[in-house]
N, C-alpha and C positions, 0 to 999 in steps of 0.2 A: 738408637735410630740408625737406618742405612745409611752410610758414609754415600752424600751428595754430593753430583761435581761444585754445586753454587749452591750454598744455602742460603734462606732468607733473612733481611736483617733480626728479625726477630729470633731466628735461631740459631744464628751466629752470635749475636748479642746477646742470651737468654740472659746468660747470668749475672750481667751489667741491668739488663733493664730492670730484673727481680731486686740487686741494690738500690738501685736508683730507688724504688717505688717503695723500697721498704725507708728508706731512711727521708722518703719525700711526705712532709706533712701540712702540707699548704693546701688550699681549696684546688680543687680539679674540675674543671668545665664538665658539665653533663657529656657521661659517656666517653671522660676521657680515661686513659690507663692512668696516665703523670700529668702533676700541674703543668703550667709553660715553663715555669722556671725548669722546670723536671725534665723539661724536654728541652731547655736549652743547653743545659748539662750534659746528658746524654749525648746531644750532637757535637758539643765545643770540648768534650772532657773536661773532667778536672779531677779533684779528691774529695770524697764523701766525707763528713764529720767521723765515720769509723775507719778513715784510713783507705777506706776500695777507694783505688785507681780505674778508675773511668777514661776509653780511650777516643781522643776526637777521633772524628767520623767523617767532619768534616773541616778544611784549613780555610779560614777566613776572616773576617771583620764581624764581629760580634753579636755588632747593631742590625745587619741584615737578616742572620738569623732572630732576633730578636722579632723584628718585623716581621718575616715571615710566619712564625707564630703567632704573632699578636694578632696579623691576620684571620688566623687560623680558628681563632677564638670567638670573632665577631662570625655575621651570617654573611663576609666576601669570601669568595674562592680567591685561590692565590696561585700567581702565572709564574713563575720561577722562567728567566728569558736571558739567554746567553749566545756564547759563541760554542762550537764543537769544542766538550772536554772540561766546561770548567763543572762541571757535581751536578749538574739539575736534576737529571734522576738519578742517583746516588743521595744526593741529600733530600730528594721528595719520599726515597723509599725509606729513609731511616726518620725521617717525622710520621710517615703513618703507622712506622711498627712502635714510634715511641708514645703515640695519642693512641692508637686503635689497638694495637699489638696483632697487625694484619695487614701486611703491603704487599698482596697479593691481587687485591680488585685493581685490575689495570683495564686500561684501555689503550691501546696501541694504535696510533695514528698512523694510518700509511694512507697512500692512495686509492688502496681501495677498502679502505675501511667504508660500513654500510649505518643507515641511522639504526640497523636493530642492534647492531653491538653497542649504541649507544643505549639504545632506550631499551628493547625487549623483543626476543626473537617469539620461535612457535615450536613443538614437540610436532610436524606434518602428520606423523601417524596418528597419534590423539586428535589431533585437529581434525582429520577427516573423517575419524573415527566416532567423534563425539560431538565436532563443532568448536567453537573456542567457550576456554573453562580457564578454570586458575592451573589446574592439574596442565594442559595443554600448551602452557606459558612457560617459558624459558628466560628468567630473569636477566639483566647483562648484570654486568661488576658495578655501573650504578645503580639499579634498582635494588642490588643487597645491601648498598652503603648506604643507601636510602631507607632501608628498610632496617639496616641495624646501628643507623648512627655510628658510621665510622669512615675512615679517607677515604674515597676512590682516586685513583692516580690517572691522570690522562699524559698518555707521552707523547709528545710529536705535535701539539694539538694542530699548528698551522701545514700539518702533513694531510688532514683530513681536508675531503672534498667542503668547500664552504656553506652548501645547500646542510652537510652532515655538523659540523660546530654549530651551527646554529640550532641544532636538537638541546643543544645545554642552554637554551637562553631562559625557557620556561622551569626549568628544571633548579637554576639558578636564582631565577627571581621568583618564582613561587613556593618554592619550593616540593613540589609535585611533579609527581610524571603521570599524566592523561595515559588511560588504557581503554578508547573509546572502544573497542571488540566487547569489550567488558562490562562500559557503559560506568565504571569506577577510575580509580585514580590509586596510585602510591603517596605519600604523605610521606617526606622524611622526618625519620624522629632527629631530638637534639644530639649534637655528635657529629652529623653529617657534613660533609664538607668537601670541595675538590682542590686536587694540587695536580697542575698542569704545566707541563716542559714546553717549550719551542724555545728553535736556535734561530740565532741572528743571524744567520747564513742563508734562511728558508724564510726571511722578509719578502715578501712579494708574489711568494709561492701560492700561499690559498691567505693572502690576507686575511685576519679577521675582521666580520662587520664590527662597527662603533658599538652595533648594541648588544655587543658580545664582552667587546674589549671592556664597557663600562662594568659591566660584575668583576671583574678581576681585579684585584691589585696586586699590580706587576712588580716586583723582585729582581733586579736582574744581579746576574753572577759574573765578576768578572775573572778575567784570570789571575794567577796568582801575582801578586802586587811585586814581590822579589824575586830574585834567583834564586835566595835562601829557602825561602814559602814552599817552592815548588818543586827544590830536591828533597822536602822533607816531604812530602805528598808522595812523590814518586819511589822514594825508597820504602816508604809503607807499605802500601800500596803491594808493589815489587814482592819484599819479602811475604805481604799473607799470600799473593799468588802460588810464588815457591810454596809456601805450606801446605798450601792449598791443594796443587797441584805432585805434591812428592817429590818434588825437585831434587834430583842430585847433586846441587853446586851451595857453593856458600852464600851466607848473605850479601849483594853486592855492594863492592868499595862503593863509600863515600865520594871521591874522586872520578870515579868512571860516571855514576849518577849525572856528579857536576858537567861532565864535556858535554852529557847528552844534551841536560838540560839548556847551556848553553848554547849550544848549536839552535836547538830548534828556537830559542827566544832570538838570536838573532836575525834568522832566516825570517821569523814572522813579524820581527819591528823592522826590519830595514838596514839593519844598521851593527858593527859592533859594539861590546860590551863597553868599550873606551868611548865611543862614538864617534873615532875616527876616519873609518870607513864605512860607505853607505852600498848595502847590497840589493839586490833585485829577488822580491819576494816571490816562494814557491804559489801555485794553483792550491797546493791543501794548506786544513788547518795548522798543522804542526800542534794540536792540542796536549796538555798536559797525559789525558787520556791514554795518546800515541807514543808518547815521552815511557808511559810505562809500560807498554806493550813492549818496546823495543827491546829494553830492559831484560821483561821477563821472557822476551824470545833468547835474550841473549846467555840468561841464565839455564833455560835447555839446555842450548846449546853445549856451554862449557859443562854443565854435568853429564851429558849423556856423547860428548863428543870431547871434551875436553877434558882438565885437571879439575875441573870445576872451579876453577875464579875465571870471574867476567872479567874481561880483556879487549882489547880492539878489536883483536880478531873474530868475537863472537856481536860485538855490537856494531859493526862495520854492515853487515845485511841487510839488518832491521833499519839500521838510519837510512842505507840509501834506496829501500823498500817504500820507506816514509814519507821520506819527501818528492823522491819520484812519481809524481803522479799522472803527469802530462809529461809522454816519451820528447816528446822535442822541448815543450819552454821550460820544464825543470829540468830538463836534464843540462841544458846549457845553465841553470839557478847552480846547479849545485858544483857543477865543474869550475864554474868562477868562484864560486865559494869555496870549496879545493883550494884553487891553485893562490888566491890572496888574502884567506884567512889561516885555514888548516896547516898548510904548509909551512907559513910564517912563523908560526909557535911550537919553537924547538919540543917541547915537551910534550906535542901532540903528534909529533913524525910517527909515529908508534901507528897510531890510529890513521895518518894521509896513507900511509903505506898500505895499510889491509883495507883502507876506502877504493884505493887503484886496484887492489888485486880483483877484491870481486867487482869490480867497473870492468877488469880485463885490459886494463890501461898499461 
């Protein structure tokens, strides 16, 4: 196959999900690839009875994955509802390639997302040509999940215009999609089912009506519970990037991970690690997400600029890229944060020094 910048879970994981499924002998819901247990595996890792090593997918508490599939199993859809960064799509996309082996039917909520990318657009030339036909129809990503018993992934959902979410409500409770042009309907076979993101940050945005909210059962993902949690996320993470990407630099130190990480957990509770000092929080998330972004900007960097190990000098950009988001009230967030945390910690002079240089300071 042609070398892809991002490939999909299922083709990244080909050959984990072909173990899993060979050594999975439990009942599997109609239309699934793997039982639940098969796919709670898949996502948490662990070690198969012959030894495969199975890699999490996802760092978490067990039980929430567990729930979310259990969901998945019955006839509710499942709302996956967090803050920027903690997995929601990431872990929506690695449950539909571990149930359908197909996390490609997406729907993508923005604002100007339309009700045909929900329900079913038109082919205009056929249509004008012939009138409306089945040929003339242009199915969306749920009429074929619908139509083949498998995930459809809705992202953003509280991005979408409210008159537009509410297209899922028949959809969800009857399971049907009306094609009155047609004078028919779609019927989902068993299998079908949706897995839908929104962030807690887009509360209030296009709230969803009650009689939307009531088909879901809601999920939510928090951040990572430790400091520990989250440098082991972000150094994953990091290095499949560098693979990914052909990176020139080495894997990054365990230690450099750690500053970042903590930096931005303090900036987004308030407070330092001791909880002795209380700081004034940035306008953005500081999400785990951003923690490895930084990271793997920083690793460019030192490969294609540097000796290739990540160093202050190269993660010094990224952080204050990061947190800067609003020129005046972060930029005063972080400069206090400099000058009474950074600074203080002889062992981090290294990094206040290359935080001033590209400040200009």
């Amino acid at each position: 196959m042609t070398a892809v910048l991002r490939p999909t879970a299922e083709q990244q994981y080909a050959a984990e999900l072909a173990a899993v499924a060979a050594q999975d002998d439990r009942q599997r819901p109609p239309n699934w690839n793997l039982s639940p247990q098969a796919v709670v595996t898949y996502v948490l890792g662990g070690t198969l009875p012959d030894g495969t090593v199975i890699t999490p997918k996802y760092v978490g508490a067990r039980r929430l994955v567990e729930v979310a599939v259990g969901t998945l199993v019955t006839d509710r859809a499942l709302l996956l509802v967090g803050v920027p960064g903690t997995a929601k799509s990431w872990l929506s996309e690695h449950l539909a390639a571990a149930i359908s082996g197909d996390s490609t039917l997406v729907v993508q909520g923005t604002a100007g997302t339309s009700e045909d990318q929900v329900r079913y657009g038109w082919n205009y030339a056929r249509l004008i040509a012939e009138g409306p036909s089945e040929q003339a129809l242009v199915p969306s990503p749920v009429m074929k999940a619908m139509q083949q018993g498998a995930v459809v992934r809705v992202e953003e959902l509280t991005r979408m215009p409210s008159e537009v979410q509410d297209s899922f409500i028949t959809i969800l409770s009857e399971k049907s999609l009306p094609v009155p042009e047609l004078n028919t309907q779609v019927q989902a076979v068993p299998g079908f089912t949706v897995i839908a993101t929104a962030n807690d940050r887009d509360r209030g945005v296009n709230q969803m009506s009650s009689a939307l909210a009531r088909r879901f059962n809601t999920v939510v993902l928090p951040p990572p519970a430790t400091e520990d949690a989250e440098v082991e996320i972000v150094v994953t993470r990091a290095q499949q990037l560098g693979k990914a990407l052909q990176l020139p630099a080495e894997p990054p130190a365990l230690d450099e991970v750690r500053r970042v990480v903590r930096i931005f957990r303090e900036l987004r509770n308030g407070s330092t690690v001791d909880g002795r000092t209380q700081l004034k929080k940035p306008s953005g998330s500081l999400s785990t997400a951003e923690a490895i972004s930084v990271v793997a900007n920083g690793m460019a960097l030192a490969g294609h600029f540097g000796d290739g190990t990540l160093g202050a000098d190269e993660l010094a950009s990224g952080l204050i890229g990061s947190i800067i988001k609003d020129r005046v009230s972060d930029a005063t967030v972080w400069q206090e944060y400099l000058e009474t945390v950074l600074k203080e910690r002889a062992e981090w002079r290294d990094l206040y020094r290359a935080c001033l240089d590209v400040s200009g300071d």
